[in-house]
PLY file of the C-alpha trace (Angstrom):
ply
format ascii 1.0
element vertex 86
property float x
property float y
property float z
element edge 85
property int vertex1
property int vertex2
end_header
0.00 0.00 0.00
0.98 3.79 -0.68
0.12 7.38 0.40
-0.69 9.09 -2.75
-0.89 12.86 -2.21
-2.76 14.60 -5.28
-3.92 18.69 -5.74
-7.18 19.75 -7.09
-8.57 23.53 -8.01
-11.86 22.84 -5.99
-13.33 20.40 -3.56
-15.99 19.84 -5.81
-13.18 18.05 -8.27
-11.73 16.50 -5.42
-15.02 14.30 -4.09
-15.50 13.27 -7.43
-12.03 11.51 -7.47
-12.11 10.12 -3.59
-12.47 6.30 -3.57
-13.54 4.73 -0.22
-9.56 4.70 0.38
-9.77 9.32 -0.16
-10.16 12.01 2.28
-9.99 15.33 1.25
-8.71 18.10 3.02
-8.24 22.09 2.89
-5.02 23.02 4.25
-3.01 26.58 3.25
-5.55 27.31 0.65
-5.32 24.14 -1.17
-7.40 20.83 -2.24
-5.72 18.07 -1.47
-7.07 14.24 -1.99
-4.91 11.90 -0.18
-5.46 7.92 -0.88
-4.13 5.38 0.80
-4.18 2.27 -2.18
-1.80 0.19 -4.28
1.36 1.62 -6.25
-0.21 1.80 -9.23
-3.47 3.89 -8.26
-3.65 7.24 -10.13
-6.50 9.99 -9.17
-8.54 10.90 -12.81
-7.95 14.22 -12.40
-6.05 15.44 -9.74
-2.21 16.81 -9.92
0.35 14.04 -8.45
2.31 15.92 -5.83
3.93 12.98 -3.83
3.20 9.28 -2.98
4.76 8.04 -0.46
5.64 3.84 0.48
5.41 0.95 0.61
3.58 1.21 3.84
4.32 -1.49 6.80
0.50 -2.78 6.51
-0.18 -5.73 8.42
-3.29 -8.23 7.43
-6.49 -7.55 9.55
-5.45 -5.07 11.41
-6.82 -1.61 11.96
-5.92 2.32 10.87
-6.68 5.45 11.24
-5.11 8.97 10.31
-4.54 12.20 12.04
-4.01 15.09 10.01
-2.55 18.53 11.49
-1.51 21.75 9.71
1.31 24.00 10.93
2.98 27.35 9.25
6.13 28.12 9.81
7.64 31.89 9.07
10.68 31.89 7.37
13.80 31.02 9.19
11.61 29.55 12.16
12.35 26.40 13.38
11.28 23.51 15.67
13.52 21.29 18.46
14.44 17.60 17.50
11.62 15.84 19.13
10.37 12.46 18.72
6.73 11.34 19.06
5.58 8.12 21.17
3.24 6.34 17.79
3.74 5.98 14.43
0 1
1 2
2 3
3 4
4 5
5 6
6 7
7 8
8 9
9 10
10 11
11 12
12 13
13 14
14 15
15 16
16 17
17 18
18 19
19 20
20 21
21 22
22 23
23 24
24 25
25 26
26 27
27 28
28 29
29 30
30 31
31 32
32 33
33 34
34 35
35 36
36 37
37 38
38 39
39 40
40 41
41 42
42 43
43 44
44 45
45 46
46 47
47 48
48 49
49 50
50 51
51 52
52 53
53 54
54 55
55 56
56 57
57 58
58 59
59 60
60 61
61 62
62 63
63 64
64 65
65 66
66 67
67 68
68 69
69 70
70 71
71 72
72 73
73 74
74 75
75 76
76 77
77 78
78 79
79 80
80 81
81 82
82 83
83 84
84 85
């Protein structure tokens, strides 16, 4: 399995594309659709910005997702951290 990370103009174009794999997000002013699915998955119409695997998937077992936006201003940075999950 993969992350596939694809742009769209509106969130109307955006739904139309989202399998039952999509979720679609605003973030900075931007569509995104982002698809969790084999390598070889392509969106119809979106704009391929990144994709992102293989993924460590394990049979029968259970996901979710978190999603989080942050803005930086230039030359602003963040301590080395780690975080306790995934």
């Amino acid at each position: 399995m993969f992350w596939h990370l694809d742009a769209y103009p509106t969130r109307v174009a955006a739904q139309a594309d989202k399998g039952r794999r999509g979720t679609v997000i605003e973030s900075f002013g931007r569509v995104w659709l982002m698809t969790i699915e084999d390598e070889n998955w392509r969106s119809t119409h979106g704009d391929r910005i990144a994709e992102i695997g293989p993924l460590p998937v394990v049979a029968g077992e259970n996901y979710s997702a978190q999603f989080m936006e942050a803005d930086f201003t230039p030359e602003m940075t963040a301590p080395a951290h780690t975080h306790s999950g995934p």
